[in-house]
C-alpha positions as CSV (number, residue, x, y, z in Angstrom):
1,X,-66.7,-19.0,-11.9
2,X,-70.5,-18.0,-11.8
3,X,-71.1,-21.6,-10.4
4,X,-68.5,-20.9,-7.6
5,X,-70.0,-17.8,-6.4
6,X,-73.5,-19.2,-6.8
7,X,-73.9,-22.4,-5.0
8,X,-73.9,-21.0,-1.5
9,X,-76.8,-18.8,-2.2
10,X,-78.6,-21.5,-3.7
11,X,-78.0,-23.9,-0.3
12,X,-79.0,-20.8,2.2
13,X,-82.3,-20.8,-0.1
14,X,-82.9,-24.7,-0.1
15,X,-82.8,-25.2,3.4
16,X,-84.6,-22.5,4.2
17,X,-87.4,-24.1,1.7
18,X,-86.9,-27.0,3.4
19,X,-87.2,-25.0,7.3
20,X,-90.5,-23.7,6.1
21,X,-91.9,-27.0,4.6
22,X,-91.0,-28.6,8.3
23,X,-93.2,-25.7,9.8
24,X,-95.8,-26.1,8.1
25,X,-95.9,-29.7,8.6
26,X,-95.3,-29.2,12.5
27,X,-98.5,-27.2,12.3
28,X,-100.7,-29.7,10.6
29,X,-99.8,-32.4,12.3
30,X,-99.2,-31.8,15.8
31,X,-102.4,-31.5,19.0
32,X,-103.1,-27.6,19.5
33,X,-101.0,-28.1,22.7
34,X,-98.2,-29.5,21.1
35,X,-98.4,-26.4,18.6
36,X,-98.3,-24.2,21.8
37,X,-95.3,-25.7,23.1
38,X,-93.8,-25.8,19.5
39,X,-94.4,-22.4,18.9
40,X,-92.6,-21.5,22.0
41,X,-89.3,-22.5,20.3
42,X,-87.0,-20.6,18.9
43,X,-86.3,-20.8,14.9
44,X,-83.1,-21.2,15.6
45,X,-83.9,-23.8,18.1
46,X,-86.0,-25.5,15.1
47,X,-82.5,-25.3,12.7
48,X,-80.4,-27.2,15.5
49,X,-82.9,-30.1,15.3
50,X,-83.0,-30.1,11.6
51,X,-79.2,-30.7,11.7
52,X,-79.3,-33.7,14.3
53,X,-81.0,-35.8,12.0
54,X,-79.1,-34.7,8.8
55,X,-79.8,-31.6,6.5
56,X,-80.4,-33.8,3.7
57,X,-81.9,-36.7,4.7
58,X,-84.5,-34.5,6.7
59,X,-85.6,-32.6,3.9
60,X,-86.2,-35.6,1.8
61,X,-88.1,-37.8,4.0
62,X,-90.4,-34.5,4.4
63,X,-90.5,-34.7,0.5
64,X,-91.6,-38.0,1.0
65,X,-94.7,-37.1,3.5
66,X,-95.7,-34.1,2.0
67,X,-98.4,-35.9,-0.3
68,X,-99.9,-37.1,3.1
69,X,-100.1,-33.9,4.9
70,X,-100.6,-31.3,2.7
71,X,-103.1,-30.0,0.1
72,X,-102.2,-29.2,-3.4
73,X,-103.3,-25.5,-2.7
74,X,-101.3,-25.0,0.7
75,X,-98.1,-26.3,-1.6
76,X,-99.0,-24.1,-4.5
77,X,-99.3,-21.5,-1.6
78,X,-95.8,-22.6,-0.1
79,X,-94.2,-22.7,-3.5
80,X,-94.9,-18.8,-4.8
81,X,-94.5,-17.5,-1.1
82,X,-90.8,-18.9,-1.3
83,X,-90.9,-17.9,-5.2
84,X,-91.4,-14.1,-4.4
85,X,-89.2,-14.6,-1.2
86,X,-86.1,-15.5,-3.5
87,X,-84.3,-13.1,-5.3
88,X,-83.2,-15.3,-8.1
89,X,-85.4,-18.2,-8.8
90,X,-84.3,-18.8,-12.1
91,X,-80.8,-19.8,-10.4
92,X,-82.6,-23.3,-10.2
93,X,-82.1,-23.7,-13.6
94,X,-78.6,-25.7,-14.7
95,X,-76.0,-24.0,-16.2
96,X,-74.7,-27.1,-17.9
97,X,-78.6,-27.4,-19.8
98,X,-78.3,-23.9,-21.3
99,X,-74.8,-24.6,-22.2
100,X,-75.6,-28.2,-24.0
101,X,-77.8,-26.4,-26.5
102,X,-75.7,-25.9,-29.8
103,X,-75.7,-22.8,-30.6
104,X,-76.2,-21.8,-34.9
105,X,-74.0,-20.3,-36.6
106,X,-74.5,-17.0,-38.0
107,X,-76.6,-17.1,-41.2
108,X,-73.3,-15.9,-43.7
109,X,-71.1,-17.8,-46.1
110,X,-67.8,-17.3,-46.5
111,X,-65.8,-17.7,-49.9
112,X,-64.3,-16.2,-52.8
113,X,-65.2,-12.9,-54.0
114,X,-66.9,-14.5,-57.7
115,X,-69.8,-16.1,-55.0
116,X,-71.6,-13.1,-54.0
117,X,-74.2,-13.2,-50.8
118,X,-77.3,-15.5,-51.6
119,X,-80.9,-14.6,-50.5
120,X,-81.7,-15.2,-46.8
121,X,-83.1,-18.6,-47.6
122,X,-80.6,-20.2,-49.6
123,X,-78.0,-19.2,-47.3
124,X,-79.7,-20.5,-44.1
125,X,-79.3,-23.9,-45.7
126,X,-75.8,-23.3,-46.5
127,X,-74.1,-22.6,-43.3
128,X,-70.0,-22.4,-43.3
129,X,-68.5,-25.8,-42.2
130,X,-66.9,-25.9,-38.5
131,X,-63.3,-27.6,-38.2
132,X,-64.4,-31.1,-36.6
133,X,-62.4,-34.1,-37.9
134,X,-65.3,-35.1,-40.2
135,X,-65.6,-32.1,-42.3
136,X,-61.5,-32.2,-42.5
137,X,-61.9,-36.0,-43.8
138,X,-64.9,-34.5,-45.9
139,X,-62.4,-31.5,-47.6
140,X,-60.1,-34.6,-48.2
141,X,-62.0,-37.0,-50.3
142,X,-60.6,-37.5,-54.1
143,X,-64.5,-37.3,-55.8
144,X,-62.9,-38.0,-58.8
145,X,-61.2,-41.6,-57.6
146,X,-63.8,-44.4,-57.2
147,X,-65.4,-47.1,-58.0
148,X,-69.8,-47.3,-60.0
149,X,-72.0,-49.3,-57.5
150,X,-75.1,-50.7,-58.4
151,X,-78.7,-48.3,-56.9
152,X,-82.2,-49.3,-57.8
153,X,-83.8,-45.5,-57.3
154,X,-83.3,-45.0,-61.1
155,X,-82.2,-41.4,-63.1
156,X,-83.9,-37.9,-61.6
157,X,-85.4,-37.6,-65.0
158,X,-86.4,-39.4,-68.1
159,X,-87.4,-39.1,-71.3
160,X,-91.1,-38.3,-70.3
161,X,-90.3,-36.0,-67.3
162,X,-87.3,-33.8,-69.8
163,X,-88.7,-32.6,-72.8
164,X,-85.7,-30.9,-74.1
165,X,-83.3,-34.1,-74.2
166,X,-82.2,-33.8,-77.9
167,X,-83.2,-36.8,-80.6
168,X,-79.4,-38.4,-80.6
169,X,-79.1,-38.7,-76.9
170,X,-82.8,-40.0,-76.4
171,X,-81.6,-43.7,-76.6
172,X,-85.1,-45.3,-75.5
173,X,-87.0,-43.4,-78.1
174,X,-84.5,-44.7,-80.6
175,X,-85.0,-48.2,-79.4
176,X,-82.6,-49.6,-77.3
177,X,-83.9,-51.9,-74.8
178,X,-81.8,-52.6,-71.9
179,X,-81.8,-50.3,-68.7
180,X,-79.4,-51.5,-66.2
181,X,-77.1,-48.9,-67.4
182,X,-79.2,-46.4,-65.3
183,X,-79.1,-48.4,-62.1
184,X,-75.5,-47.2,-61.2
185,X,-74.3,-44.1,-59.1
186,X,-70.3,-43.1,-59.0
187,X,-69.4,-43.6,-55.4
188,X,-65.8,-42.1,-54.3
189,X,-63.4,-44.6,-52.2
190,X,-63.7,-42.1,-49.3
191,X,-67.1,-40.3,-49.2
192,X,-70.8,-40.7,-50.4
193,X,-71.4,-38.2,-53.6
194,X,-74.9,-36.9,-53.0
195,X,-77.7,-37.0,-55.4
196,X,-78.4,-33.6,-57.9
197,X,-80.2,-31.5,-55.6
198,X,-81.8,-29.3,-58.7
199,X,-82.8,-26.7,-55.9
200,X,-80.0,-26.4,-54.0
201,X,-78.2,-25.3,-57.1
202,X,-80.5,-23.1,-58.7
203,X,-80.2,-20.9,-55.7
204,X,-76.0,-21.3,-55.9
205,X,-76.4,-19.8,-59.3
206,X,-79.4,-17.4,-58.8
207,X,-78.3,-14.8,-60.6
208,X,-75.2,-15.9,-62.8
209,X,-74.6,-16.7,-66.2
210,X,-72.8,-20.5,-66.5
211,X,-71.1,-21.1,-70.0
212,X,-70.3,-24.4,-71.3
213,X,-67.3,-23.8,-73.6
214,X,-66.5,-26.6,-75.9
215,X,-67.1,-29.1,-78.6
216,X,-70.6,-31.5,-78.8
217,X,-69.4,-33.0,-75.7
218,X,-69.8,-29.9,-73.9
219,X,-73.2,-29.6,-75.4
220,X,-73.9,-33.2,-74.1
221,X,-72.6,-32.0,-70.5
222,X,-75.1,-28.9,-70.7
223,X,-78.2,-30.4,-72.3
224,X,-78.0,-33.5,-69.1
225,X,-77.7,-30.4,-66.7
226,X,-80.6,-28.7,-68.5
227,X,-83.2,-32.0,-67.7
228,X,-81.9,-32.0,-64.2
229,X,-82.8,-28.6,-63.7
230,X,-86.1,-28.8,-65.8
231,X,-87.4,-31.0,-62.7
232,X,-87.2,-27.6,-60.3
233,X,-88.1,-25.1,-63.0
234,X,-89.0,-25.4,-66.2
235,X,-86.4,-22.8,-68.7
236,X,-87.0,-20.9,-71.3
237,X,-85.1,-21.5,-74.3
238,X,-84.4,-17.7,-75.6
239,X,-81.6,-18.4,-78.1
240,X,-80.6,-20.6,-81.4
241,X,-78.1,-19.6,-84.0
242,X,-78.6,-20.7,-87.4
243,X,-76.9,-24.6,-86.7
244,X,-77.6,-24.8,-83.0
245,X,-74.6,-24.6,-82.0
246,X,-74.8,-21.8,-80.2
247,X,-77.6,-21.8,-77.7
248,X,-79.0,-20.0,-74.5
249,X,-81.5,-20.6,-71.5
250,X,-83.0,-18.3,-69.1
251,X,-84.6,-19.4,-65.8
252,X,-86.6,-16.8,-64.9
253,X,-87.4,-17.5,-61.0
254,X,-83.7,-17.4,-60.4
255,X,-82.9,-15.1,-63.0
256,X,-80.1,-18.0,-64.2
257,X,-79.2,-17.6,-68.0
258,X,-77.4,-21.5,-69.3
259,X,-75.4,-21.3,-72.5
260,X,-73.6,-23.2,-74.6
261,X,-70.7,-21.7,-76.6
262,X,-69.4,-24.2,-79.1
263,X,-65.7,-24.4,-80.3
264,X,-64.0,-27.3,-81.9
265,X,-60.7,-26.8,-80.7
266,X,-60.9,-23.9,-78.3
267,X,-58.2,-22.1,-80.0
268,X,-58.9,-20.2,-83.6
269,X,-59.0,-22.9,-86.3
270,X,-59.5,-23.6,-89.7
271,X,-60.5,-26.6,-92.6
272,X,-58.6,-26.6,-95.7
273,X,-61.3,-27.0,-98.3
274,X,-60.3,-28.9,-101.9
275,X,-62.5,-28.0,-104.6
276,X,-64.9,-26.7,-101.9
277,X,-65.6,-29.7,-100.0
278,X,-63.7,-30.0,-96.4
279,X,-60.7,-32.4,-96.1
280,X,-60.9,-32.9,-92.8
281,X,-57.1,-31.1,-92.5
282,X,-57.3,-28.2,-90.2
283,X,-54.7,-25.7,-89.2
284,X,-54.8,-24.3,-85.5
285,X,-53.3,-21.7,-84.2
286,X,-52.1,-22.0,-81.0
287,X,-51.4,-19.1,-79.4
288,X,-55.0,-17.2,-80.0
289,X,-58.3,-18.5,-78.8
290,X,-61.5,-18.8,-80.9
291,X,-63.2,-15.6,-80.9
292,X,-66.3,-17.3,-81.5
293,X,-66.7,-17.9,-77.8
294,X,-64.1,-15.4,-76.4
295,X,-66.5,-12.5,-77.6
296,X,-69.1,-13.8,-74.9
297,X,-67.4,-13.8,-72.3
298,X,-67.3,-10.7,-70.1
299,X,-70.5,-11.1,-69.4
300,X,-70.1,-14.8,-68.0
301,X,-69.9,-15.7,-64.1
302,X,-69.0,-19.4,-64.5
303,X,-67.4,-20.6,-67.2
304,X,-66.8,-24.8,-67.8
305,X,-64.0,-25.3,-70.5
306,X,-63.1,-29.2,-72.2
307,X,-62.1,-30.3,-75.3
308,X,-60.3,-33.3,-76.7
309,X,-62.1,-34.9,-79.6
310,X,-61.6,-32.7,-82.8
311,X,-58.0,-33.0,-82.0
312,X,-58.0,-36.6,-83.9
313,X,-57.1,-35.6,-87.2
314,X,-54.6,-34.3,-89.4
315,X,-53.6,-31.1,-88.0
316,X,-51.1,-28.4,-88.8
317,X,-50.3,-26.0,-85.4
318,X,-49.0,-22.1,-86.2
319,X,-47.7,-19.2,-84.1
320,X,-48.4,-16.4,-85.6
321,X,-47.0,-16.7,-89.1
322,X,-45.2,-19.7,-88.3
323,X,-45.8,-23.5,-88.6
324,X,-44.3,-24.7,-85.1
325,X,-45.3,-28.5,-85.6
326,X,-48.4,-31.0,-87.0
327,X,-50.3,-33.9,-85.5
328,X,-50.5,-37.2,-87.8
329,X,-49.0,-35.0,-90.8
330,X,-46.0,-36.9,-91.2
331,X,-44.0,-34.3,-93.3
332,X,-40.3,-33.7,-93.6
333,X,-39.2,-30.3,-91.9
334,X,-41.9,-30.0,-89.8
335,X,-42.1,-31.7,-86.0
336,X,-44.2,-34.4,-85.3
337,X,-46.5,-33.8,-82.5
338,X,-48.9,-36.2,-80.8
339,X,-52.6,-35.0,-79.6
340,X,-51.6,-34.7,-76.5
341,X,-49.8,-31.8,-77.4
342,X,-52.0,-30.2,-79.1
343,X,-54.3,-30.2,-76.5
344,X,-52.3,-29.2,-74.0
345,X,-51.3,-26.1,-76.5
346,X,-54.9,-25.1,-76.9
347,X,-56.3,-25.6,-73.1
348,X,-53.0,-23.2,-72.1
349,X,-54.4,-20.9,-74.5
350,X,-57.7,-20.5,-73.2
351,X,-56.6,-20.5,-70.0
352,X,-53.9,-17.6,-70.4
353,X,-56.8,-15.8,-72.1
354,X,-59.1,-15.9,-69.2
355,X,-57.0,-15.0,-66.5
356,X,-55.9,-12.1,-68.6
357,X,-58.8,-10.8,-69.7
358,X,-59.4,-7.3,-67.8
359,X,-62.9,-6.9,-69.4
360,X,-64.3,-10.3,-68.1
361,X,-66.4,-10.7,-64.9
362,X,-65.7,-14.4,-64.9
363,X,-64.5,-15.5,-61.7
364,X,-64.9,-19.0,-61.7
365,X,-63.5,-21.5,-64.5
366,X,-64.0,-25.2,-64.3
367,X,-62.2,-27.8,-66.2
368,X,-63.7,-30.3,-67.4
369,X,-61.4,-33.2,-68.5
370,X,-61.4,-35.5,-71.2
371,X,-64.2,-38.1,-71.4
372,X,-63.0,-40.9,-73.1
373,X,-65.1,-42.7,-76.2
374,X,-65.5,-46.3,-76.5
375,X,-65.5,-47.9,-80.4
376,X,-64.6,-51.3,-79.9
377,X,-63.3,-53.6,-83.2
378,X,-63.2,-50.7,-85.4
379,X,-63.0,-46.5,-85.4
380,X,-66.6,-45.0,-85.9
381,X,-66.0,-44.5,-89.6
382,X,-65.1,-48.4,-90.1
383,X,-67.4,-50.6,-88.1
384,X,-66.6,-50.0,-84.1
385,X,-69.5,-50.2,-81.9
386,X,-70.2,-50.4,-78.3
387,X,-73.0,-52.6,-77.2
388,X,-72.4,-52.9,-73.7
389,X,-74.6,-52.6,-71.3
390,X,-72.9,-52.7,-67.6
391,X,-70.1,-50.8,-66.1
392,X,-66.1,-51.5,-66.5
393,X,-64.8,-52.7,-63.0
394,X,-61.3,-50.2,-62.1
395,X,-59.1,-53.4,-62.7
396,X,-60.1,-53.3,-66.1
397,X,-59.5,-50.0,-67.0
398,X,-56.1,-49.0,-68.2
399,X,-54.7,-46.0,-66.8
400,X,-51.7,-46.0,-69.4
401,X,-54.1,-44.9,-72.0
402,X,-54.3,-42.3,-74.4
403,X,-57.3,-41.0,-73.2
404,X,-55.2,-40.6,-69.5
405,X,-52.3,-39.2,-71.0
406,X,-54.8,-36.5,-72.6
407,X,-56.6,-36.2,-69.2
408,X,-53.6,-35.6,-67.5
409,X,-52.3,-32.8,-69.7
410,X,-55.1,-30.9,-69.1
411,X,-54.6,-31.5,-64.9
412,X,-51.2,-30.1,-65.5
413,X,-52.3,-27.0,-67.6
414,X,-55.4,-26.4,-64.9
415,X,-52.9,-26.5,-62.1
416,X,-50.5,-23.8,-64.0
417,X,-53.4,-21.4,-64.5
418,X,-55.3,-21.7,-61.1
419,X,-51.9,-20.6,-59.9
420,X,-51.8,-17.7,-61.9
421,X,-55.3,-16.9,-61.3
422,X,-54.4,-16.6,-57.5
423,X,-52.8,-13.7,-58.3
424,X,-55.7,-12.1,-60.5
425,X,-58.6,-12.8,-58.6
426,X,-60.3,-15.7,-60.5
427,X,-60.5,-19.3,-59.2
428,X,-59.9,-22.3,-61.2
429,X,-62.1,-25.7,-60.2
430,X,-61.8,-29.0,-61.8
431,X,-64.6,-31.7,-62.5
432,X,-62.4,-34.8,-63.6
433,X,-64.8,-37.3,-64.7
434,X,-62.0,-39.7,-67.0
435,X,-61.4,-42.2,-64.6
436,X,-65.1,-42.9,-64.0
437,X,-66.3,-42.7,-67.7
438,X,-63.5,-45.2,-68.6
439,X,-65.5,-47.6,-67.1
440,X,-68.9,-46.5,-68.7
441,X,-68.9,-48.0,-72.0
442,X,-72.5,-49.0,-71.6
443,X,-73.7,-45.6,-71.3
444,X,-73.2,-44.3,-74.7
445,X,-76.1,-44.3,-77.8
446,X,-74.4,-46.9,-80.0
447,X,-76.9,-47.8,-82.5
448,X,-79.7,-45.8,-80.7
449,X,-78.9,-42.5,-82.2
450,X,-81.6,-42.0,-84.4
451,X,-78.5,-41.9,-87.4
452,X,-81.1,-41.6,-90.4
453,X,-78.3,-39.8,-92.3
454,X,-75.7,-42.2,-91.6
455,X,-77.1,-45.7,-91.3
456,X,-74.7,-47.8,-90.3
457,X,-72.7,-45.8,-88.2
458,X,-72.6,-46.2,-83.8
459,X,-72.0,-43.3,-81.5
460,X,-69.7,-44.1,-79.0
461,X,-68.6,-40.4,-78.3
462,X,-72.1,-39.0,-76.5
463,X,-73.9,-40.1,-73.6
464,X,-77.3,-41.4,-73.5
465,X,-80.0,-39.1,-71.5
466,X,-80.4,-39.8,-68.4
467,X,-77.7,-42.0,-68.5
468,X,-73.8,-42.2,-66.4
469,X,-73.5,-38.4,-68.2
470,X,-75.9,-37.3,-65.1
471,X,-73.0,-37.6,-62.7
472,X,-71.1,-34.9,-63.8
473,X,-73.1,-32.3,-62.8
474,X,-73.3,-34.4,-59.5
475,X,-69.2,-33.9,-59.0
476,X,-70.3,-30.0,-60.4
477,X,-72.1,-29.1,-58.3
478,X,-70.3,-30.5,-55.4
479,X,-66.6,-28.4,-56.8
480,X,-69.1,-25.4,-56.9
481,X,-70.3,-25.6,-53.7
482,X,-66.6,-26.2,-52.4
483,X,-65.2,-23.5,-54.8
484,X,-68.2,-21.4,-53.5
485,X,-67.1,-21.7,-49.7
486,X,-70.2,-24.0,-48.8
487,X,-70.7,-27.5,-47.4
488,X,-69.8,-30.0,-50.4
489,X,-72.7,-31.9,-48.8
490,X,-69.9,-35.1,-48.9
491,X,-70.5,-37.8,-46.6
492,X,-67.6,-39.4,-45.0
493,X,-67.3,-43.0,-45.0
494,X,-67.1,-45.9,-47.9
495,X,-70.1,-48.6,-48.3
């Protein structure tokens, strides 16, 4: 509409430009008598002529002779006479070229009430999405179904650059050899996973307390995240208990604290001891969490819950007073159940305790699912190993497994309480890393453990730092960010 109503105003001006430009040339170039008898004409006499030769094509060819004719100063002259003569010389300028630059958004992110306003810096790199097709595509893309593909750049850290990666995960220093195992990133079918950005999620957490609830897996998950960050800020390590199992780290830049809170089983568990030596028989009960790691947490922002391992053993499962079933017991008059069960028992558990806890800032819980080990020709007590040393292609991994089966119990249970949490104001992520660490049976420490206590024996439960163990905190941090209301930083497209 302001074109419309502009344009005629903008003609009346050009040709009157162009009138004065023909003047001045008249002047210049014509005999003093021929400027008397010109100047005896009318201007309106001098408008009729323009327009028997063409408005436009007039003006241009005097365009064209101007350089001939006149001076640089009498146009500079011309130019600011007809400047302070228009009205509006900045209606020159195209609409459409103020309209093609974009236009930033507003420097705010938007999300659940657990993410709380960043400083002005972060969140000027974090900018809401728009709506276009690609970012749908992006929201869209399974992280968690994919394929390892081979990469040449090497780990974001080793064990030179990390000084706090722990003696049974520091597989060079304990002699293994090979190091092709690094060369591979986890690439979803639909989108490009980017790299840890260490900075970028320092600043997501600036401020927050993350817990990693869980067994020596959990600790595994933690200690890989620890070296990542180490290579944007180095931590402070202000906690040990007594048997480091319980421990704490405090960025101070970003006023981040990192704990881990160890648990076997997640729920409140016990060995049976025979003549004071453990018998590896635990009873569980099932419908109370471990208050070894319940008792921290109203003061924890994130929490990241998993569990699975411990629950391969004889174990007796209680309600209250009663005995409700038993894995691998075998006994008359009680009910067989399998591990899956169990762990589906104990992961409801926690989660019911979470989203009921009244006292507890946590907003956030992430579920981390079941990462599967890899003894091959034997358990680890009676001779497996794994010696491997590239990645399993998907058509040789076998999603019938038990390991799946455990994996998706724990889906099921996350999906129950993030709809519960809905109603209670806390959100419930998941960082499913089973189908990709299926096919990682070259990333664990084997041998390389530094086993001086028990010679003879491979570890094919942990993860080798750096090693395939890096990604999770890759898919982590790109849940967080989702879960968080910001870009996941996803790129669309396959390789």
């Amino acid at each position: 509409m302001g074109e419309a109503t502009d344009s005629p105003q903008l003609t009346s001006y050009y040709f009157d430009f162009c009138r004065k430009i023909r003047l001045f040339k008249t002047l210049i170039s014509l005999s003093f008598s021929d400027l008397q008898r010109e100047s005896m004409k009318s201007p309106g006499t001098l408008f009729q002529e323009k327009h028997l030769h063409g408005k436009r094509e007039r003006c241009l060819n005097m365009w064209r002779l101007a350089p001939f004719m006149l001076s640089s100063l009498f146009v500079a002259t011309i130019f600011s006479l007809f400047l302070l003569y228009s009205p509006n010389p900045l209606i020159l300028i195209s609409k459409h070229g103020l309209d093609s630059v974009p236009k930033q958004p507003p420097p705010y992110v938007q999300g659940h009430d657990s993410v709380e306003k960043q400083d002005h810096n972060s969140v000027r790199e974090q900018h809401q999405p728009d709506h276009r097709e690609p970012e749908n595509k992006e929201e869209n893309c399974d992280l968690f179904k994919g394929h390892w593909v081979q990469e040449s750049r090497g780990p974001s850290y080793t064990n030179s650059s990390c000084a706090t990666i722990p003696e049974s995960k520091n597989c060079f220093k304990n002699g293994r050899m090979d190091m092709d195992f690094l060369n591979w990133r986890w690439k979803p079918d639909d989108c490009e996973l980017p790299r840890f950005d260490a900075r970028a999620f320092l600043q997501i957490v600036k401020g927050k307390k993350l817990a990693f609830i869980g067994d020596s897996v959990a600790r595994n998950h933690m200690e890989s995240l620890l070296c990542l960050l180490s290579q944007e800020e180095i931590s402070k390590d202000t906690y040990k208990d007594s048997e480091d199992r319980f421990r704490t780290w405090y960025f101070p830049r970003h006023d981040f604290t990192l704990t881990v809170l160890w648990t076997k089983f997640l729920v409140a568990g016990q060995e049976r001891m025979i003549n004071g030596t453990g018998s590896s028989i635990f009873d569980l009960q099932i419908d109370r969490v471990d208050d070894n790691w319940a008792k921290h947490l109203h003061d924890v922002d994130y929490a990241i819950i998993s569990a699975g391992h411990w629950f391969f053993r004889v174990i007796y499962l209680h309600e209250g007073n009663n005995i409700v079933g038993c894995v691998y017991c075998n006994q008359p008059n009680i009910t067989n159940h399998n591990v899956e069960f169990a762990l589906r028992m104990a992961v409801r558990a926690t989660f019911d305790y979470i989203n009921d806890c009244k006292n507890c800032r946590t907003r956030l819980v992430m579920l981390r699912t079941f990462a599967p080990a890899h003894f091959e020709s034997g358990a680890w007590n009676t001779g497996g190993y794994c010696n491997r040393t590239v990645p399993l292609g998907e058509s040789e991994i076998d999603l019938g497994s038990f390991e799946w089966q455990l994996r998706n119990a724990q889906v099921e249970e996350y999906e129950r309480a993030r709809e519960v949490g809905k109603m209670k104001g806390r959100r419930f992520g998941i960082v499913d890393v089973t189908r990709a660490m299926l096919m990682r049976p070259d990333g664990h420490p084997g041998e390389h453990w530094g086993n001086k206590w028990r010679s003879g024996y491979s570890d094919c439960v942990h993860w080798c730092m750096p090693g395939p163990v890096d990604a999770w905190s890759e898919l982590f941090m790109a849940v967080l960010r989702k879960e968080a209301g910001l870009s996941s930083g996803l790129r669309v497209g396959a390789d």
